[in-house]
N, CA, C and O atoms as a printed pandas DataFrame, in Angstrom:
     atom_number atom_name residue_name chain_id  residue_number  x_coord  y_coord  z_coord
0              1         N          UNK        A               1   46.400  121.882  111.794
1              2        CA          UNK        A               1   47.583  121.191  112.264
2              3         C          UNK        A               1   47.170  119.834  112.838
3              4         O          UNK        A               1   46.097  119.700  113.427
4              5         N          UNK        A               2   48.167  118.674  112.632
5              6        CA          UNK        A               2   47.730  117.368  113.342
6              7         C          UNK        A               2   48.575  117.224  114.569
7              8         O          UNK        A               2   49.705  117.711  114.587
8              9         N          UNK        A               3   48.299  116.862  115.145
9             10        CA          UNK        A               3   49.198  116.727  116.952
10            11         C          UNK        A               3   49.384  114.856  116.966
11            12         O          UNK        A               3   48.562  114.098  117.480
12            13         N          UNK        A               4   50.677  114.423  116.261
13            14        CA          UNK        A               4   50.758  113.062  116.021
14            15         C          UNK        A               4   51.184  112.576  117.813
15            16         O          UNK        A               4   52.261  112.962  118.266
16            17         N          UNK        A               5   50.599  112.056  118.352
17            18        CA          UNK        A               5   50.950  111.376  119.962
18            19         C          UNK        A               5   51.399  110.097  119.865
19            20         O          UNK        A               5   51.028  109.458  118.880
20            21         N          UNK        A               6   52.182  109.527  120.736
21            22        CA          UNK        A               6   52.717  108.344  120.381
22            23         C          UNK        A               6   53.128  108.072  121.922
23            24         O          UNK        A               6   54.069  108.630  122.485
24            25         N          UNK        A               7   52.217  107.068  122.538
25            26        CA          UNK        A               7   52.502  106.677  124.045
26            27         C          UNK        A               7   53.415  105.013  123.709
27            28         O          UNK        A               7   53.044  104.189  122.874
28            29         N          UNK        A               8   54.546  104.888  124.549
29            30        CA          UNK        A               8   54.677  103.334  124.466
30            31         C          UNK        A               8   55.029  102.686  125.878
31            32         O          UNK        A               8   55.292  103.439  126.815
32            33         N          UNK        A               9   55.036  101.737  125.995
33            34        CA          UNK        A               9   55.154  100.657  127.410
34            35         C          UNK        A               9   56.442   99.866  127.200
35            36         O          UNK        A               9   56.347   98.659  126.975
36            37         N          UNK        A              10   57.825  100.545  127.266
37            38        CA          UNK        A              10   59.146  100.130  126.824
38            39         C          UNK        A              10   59.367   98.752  127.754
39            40         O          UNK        A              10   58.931   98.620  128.898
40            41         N          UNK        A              11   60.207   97.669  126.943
41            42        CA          UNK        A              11   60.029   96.442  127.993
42            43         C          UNK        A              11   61.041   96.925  129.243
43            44         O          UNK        A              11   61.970   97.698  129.008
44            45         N          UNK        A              12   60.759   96.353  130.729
45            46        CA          UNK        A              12   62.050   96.546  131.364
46            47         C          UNK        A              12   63.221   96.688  131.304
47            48         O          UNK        A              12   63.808   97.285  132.207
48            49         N          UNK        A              13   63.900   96.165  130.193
49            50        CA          UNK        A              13   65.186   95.641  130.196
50            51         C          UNK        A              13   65.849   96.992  129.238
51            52         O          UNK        A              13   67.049   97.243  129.342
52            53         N          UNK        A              14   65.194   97.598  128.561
53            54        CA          UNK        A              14   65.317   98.908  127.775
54            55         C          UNK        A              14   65.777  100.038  128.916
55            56         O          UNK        A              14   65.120  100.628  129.775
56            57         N          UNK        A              15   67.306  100.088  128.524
57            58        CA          UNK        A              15   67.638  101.452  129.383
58            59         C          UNK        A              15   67.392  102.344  128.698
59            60         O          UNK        A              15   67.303  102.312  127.470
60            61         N          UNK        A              16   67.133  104.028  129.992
61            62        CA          UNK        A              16   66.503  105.349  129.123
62            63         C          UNK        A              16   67.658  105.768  128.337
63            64         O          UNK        A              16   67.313  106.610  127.507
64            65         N          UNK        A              17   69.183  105.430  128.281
65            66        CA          UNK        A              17   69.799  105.630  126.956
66            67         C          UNK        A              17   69.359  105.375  125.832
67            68         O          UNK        A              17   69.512  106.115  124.860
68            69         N          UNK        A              18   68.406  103.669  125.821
69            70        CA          UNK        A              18   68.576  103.422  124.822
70            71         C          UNK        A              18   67.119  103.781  123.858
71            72         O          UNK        A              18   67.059  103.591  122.644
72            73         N          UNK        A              19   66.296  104.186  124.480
73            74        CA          UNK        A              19   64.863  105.341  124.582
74            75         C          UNK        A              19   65.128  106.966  123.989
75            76         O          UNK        A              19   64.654  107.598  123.045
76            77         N          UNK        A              20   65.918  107.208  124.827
77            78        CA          UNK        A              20   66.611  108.377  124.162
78            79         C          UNK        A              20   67.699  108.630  123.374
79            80         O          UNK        A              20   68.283  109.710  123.297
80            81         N          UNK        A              21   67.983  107.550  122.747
81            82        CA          UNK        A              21   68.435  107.199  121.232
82            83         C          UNK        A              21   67.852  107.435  120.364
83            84         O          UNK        A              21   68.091  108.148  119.389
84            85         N          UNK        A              22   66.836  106.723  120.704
85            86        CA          UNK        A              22   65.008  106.634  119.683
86            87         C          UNK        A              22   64.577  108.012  119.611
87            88         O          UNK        A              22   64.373  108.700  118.611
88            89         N          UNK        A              23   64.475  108.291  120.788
89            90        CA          UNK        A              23   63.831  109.887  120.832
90            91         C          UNK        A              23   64.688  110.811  119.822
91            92         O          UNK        A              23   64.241  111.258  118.766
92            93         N          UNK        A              24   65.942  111.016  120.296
93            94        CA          UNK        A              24   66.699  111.574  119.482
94            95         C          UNK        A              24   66.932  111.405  118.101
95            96         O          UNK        A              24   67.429  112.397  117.567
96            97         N          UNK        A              25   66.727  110.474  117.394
97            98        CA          UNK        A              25   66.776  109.939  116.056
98            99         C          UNK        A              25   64.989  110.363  115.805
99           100         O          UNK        A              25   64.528  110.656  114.702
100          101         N          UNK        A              26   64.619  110.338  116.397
101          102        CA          UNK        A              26   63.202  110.997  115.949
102          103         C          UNK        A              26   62.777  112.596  115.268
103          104         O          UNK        A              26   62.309  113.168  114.283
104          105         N          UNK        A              27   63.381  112.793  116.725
105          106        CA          UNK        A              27   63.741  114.648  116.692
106          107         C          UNK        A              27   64.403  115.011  115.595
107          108         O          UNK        A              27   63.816  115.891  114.966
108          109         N          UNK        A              28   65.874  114.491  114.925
109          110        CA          UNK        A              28   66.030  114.866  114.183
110          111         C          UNK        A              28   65.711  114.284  112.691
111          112         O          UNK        A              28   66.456  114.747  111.827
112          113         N          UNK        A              29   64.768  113.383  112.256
113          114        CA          UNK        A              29   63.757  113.164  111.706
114          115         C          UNK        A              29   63.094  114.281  111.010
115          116         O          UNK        A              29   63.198  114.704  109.858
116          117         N          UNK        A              30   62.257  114.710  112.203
117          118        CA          UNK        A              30   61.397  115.306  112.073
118          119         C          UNK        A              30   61.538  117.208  111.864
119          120         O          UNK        A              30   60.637  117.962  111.495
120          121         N          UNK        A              31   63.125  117.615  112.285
121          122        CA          UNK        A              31   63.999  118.533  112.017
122          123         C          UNK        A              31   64.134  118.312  109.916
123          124         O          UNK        A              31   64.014  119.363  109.285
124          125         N          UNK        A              32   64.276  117.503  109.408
125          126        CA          UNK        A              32   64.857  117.211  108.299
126          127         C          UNK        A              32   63.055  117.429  107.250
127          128         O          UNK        A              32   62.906  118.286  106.380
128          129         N          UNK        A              33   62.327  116.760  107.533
129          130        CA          UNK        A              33   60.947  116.539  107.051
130          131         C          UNK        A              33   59.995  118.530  107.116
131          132         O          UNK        A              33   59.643  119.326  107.987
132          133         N          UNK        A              34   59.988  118.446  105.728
133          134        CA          UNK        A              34   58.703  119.626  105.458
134          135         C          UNK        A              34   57.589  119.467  106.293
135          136         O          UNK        A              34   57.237  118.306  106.502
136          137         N          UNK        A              35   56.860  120.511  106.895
137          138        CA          UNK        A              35   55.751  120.338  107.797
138          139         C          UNK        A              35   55.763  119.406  108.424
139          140         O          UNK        A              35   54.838  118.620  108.222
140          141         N          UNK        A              36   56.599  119.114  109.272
141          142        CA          UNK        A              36   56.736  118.866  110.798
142          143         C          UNK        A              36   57.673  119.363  111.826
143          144         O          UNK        A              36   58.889  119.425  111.639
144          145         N          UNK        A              37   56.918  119.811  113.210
145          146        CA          UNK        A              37   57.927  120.171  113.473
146          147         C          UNK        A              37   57.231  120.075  115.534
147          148         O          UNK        A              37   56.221  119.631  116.080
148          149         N          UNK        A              38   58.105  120.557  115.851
149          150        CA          UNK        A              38   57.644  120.220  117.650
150          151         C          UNK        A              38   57.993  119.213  118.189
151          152         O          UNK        A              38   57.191  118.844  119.046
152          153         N          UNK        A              39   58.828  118.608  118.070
153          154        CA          UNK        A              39   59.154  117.362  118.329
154          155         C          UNK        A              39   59.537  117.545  120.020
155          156         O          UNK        A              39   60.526  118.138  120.452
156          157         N          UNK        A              40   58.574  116.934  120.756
157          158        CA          UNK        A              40   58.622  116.384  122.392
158          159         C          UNK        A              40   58.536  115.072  122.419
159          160         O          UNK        A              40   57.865  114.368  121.664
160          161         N          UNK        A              41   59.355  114.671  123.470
161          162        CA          UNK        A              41   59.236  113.300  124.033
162          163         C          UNK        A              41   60.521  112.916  125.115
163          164         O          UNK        A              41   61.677  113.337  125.122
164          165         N          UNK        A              42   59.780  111.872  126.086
165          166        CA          UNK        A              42   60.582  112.069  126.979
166          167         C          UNK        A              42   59.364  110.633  128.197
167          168         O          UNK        A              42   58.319  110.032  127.950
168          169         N          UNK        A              43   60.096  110.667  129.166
169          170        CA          UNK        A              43   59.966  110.155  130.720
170          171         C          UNK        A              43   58.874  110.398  131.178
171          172         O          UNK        A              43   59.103  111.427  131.813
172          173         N          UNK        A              44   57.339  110.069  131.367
173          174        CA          UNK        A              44   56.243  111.168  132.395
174          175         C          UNK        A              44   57.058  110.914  133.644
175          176         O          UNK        A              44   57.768  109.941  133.895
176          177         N          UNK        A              45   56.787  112.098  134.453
177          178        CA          UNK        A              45   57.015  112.268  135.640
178          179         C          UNK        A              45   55.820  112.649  135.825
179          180         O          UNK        A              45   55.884  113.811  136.227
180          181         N          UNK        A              46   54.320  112.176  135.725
181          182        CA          UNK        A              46   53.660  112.573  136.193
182          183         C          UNK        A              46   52.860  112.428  137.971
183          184         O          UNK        A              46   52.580  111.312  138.410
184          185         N          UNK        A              47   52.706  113.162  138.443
185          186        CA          UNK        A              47   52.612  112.722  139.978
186          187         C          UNK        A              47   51.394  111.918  140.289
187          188         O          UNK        A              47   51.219  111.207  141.278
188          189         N          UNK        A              48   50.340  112.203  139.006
189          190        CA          UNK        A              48   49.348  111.387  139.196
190          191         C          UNK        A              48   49.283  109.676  139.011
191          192         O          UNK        A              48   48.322  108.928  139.194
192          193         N          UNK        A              49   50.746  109.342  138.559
193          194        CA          UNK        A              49   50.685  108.088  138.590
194          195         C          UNK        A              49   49.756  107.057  137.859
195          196         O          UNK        A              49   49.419  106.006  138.403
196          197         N          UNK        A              50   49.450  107.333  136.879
197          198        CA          UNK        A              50   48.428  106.998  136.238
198          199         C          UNK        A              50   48.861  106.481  134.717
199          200         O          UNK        A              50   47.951  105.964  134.069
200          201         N          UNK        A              51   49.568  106.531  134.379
201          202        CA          UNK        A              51   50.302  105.697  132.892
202          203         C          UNK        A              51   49.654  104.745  132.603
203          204         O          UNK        A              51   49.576  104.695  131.376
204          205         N          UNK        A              52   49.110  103.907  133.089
205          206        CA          UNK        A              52   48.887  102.386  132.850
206          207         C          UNK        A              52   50.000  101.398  132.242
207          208         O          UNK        A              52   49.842  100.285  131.740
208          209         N          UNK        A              53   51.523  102.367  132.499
209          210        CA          UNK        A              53   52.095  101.077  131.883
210          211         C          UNK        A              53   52.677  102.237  130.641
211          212         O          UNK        A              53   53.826  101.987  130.278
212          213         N          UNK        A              54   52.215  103.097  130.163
213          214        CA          UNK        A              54   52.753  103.972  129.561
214          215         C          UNK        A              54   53.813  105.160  129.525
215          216         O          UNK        A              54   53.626  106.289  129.073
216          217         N          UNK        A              55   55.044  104.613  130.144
217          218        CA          UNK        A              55   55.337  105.559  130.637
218          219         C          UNK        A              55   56.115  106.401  129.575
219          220         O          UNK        A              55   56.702  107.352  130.091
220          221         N          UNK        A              56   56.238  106.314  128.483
221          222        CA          UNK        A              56   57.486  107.409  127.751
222          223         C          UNK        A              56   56.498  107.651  126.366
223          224         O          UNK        A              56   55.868  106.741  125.827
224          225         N          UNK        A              57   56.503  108.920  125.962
225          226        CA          UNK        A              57   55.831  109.334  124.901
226          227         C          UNK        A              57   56.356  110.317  123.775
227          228         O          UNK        A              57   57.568  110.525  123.720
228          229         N          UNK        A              58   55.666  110.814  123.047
229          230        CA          UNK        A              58   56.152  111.758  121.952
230          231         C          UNK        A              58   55.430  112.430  121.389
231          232         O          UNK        A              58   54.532  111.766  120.871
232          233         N          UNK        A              59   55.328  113.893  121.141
233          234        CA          UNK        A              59   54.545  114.300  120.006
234          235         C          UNK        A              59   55.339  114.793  118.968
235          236         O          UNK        A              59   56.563  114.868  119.077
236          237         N          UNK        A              60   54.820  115.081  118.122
237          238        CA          UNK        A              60   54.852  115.750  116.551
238          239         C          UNK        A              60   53.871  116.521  116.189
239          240         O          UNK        A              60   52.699  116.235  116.432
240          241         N          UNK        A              61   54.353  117.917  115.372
241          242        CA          UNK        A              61   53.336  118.204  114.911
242          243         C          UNK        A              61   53.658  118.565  113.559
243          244         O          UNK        A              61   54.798  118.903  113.242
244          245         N          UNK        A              62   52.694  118.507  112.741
245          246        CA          UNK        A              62   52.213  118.252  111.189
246          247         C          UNK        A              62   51.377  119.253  110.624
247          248         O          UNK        A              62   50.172  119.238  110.876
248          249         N          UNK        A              63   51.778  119.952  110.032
249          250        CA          UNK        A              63   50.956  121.235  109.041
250          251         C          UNK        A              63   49.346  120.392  108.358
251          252         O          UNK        A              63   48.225  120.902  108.343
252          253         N          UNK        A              64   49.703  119.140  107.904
253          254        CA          UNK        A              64   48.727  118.780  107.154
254          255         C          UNK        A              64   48.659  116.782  107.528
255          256         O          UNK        A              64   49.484  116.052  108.078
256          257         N          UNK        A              65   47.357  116.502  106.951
257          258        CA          UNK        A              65   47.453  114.961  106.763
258          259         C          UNK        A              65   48.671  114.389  106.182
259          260         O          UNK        A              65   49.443  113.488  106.507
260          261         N          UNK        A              66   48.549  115.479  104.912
261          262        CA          UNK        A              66   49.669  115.280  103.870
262          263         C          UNK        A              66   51.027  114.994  104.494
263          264         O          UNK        A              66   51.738  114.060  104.126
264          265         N          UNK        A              67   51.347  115.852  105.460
265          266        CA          UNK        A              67   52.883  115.996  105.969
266          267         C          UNK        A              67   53.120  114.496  107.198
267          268         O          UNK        A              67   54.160  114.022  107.653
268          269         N          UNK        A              68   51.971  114.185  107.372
269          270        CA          UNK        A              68   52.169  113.219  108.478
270          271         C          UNK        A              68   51.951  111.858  107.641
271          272         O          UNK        A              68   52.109  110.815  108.276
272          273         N          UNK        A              69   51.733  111.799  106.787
273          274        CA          UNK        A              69   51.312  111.105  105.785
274          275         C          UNK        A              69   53.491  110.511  105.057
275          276         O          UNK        A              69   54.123  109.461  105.166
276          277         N          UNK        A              70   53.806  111.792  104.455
277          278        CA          UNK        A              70   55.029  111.466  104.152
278          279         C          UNK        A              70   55.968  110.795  105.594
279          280         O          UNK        A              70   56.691  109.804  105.492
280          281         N          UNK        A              71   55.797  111.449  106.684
281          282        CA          UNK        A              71   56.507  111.182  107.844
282          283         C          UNK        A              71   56.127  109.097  108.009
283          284         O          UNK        A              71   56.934  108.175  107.898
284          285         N          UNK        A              72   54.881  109.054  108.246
285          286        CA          UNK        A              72   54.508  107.539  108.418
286          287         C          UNK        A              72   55.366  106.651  107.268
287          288         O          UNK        A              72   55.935  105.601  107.568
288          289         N          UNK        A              73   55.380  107.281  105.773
289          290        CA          UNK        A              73   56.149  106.543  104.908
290          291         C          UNK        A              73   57.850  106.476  104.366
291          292         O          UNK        A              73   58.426  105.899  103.443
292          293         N          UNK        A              74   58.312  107.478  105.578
293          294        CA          UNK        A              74   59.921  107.661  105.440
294          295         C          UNK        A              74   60.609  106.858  105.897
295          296         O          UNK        A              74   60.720  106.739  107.118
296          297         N          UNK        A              75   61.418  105.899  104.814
297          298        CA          UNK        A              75   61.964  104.843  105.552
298          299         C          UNK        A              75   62.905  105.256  106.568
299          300         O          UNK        A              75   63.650  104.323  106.868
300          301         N          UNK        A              76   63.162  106.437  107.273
301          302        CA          UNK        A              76   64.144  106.900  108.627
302          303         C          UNK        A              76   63.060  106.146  109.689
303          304         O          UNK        A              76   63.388  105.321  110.541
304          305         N          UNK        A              77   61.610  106.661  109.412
305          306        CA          UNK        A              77   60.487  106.671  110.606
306          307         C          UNK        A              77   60.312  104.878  110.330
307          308         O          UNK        A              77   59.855  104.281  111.305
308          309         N          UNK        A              78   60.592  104.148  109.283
309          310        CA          UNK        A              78   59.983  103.113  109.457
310          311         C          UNK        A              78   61.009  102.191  110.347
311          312         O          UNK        A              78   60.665  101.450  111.268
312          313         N          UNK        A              79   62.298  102.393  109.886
313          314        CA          UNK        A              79   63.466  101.735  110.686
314          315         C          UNK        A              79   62.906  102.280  112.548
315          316         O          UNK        A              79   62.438  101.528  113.404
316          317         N          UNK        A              80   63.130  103.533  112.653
317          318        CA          UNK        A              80   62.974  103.596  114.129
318          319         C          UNK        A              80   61.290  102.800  115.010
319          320         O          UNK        A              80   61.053  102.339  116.126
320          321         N          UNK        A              81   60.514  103.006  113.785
321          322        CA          UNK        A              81   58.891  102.821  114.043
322          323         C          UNK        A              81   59.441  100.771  114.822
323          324         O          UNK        A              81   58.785  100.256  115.728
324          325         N          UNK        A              82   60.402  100.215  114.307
325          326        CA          UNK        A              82   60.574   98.971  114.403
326          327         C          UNK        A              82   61.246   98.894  115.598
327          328         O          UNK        A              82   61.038   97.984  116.401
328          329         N          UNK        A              83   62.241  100.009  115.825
329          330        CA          UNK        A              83   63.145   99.811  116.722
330          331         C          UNK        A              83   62.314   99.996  118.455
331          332         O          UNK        A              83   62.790   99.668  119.542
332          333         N          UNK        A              84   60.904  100.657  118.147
333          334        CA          UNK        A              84   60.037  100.953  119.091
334          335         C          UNK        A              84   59.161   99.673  119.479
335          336         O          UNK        A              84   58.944   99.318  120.638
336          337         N          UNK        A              85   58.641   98.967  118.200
337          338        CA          UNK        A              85   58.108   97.402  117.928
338          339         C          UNK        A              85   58.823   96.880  118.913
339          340         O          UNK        A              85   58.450   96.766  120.081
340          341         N          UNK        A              86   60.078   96.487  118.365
341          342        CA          UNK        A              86   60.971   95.397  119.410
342          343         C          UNK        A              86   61.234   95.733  120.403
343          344         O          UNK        A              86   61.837   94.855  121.021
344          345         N          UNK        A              87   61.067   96.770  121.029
345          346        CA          UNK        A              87   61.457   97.252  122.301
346          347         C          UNK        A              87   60.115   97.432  123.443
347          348         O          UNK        A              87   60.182   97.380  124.671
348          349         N          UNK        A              88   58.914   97.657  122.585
349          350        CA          UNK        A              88   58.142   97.584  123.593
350          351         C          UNK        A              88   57.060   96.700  124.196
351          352         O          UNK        A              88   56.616   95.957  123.320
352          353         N          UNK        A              89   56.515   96.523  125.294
353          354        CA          UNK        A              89   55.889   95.135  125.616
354          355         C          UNK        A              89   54.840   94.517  124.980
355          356         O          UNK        A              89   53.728   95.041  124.915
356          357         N          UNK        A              90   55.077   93.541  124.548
357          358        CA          UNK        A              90   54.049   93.128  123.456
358          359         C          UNK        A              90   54.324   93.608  122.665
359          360         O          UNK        A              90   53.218   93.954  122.252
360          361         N          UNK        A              91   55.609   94.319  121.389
361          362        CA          UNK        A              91   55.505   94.708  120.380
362          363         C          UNK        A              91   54.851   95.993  120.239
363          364         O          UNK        A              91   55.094   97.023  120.868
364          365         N          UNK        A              92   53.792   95.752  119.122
365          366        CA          UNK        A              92   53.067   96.720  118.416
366          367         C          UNK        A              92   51.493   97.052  119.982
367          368         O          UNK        A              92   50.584   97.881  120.018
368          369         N          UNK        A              93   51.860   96.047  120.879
369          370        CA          UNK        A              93   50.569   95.682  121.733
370          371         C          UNK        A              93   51.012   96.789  122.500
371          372         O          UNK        A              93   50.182   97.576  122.955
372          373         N          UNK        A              94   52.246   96.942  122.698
373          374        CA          UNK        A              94   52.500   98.512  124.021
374          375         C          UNK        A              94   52.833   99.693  123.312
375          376         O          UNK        A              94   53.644  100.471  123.814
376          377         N          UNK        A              95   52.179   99.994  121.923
377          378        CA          UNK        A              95   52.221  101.511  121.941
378          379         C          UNK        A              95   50.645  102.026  121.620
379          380         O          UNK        A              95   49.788  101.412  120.985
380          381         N          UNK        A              96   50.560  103.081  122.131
381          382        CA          UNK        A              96   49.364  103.591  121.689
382          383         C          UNK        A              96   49.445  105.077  120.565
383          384         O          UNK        A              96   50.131  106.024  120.948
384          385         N          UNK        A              97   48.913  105.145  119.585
385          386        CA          UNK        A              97   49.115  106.271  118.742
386          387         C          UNK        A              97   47.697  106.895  118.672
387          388         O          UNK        A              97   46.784  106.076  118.568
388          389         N          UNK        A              98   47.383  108.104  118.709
389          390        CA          UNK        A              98   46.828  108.969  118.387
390          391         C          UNK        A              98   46.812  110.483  117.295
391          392         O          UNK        A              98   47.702  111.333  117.260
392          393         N          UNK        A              99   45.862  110.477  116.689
393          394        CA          UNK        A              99   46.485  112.111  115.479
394          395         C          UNK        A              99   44.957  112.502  115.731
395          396         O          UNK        A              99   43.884  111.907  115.638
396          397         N          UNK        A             100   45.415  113.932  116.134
397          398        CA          UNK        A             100   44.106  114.960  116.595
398          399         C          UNK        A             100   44.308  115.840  115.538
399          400         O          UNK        A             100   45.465  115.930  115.126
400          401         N          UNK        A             101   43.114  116.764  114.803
401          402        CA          UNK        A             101   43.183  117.550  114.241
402          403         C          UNK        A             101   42.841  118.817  115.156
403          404         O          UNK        A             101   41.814  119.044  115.796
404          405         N          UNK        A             102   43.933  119.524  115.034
405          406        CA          UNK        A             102   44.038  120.783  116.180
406          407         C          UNK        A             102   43.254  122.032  115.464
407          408         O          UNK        A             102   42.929  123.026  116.114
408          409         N          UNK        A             103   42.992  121.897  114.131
409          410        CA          UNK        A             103   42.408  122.818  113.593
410          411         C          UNK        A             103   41.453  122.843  113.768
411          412         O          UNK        A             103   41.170  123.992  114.110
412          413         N          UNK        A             104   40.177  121.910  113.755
413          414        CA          UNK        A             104   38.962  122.101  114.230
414          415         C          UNK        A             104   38.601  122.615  115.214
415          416         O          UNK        A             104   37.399  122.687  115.468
């Protein structure tokens, strides 16, 4: 399984409606798409305070390369992938992505 992570640094001016628009158009994304499925994301409330600036994230998870592979090239994910671009600081500069292989 791949564990797709997706941290971003939303600009100020981005209300959490309009975050959890995104989120939500994600979720059900990823509801619609073969081998994927788990869709979290949301607000840290973490107490450790430690984000760097990261505060709202997401995972996915993916049966295969393959499945995360179609997800990266669905024009649903590419429209929202933009709507995350313009919204967060610096663009493409405030998100951070990660894909772990959970199977190993």
């Amino acid at each position: 399984m791949i564990r797709h992570i997706v941290l971003i640094k939303f600009r100020s001016d981005v209300d959490e409606q309009a975050i959890a628009d995104i989120f939500a158009a994600l979720e059900a994304l990823t509801q619609k798409l073969s081998g994927a499925h788990g869709f979290t994301g949301g607000r840290s409330d973490s107490p450790e305070r430690i984000e760097r600036g990261y505060k709202h994230g997401f995972v996915i998870d993916f049966d295969s390369w393959a499945d995360l592979e179609t997800y990266a090239n669905h024009p649903e994910h590419k429209k929202l992938g933009a709507r995350i671009v313009e919204n967060a600081v610096g663009g493409g500069d405030g998100i951070l992505v990660v894909d772990i292989n959970t199977s190993d």
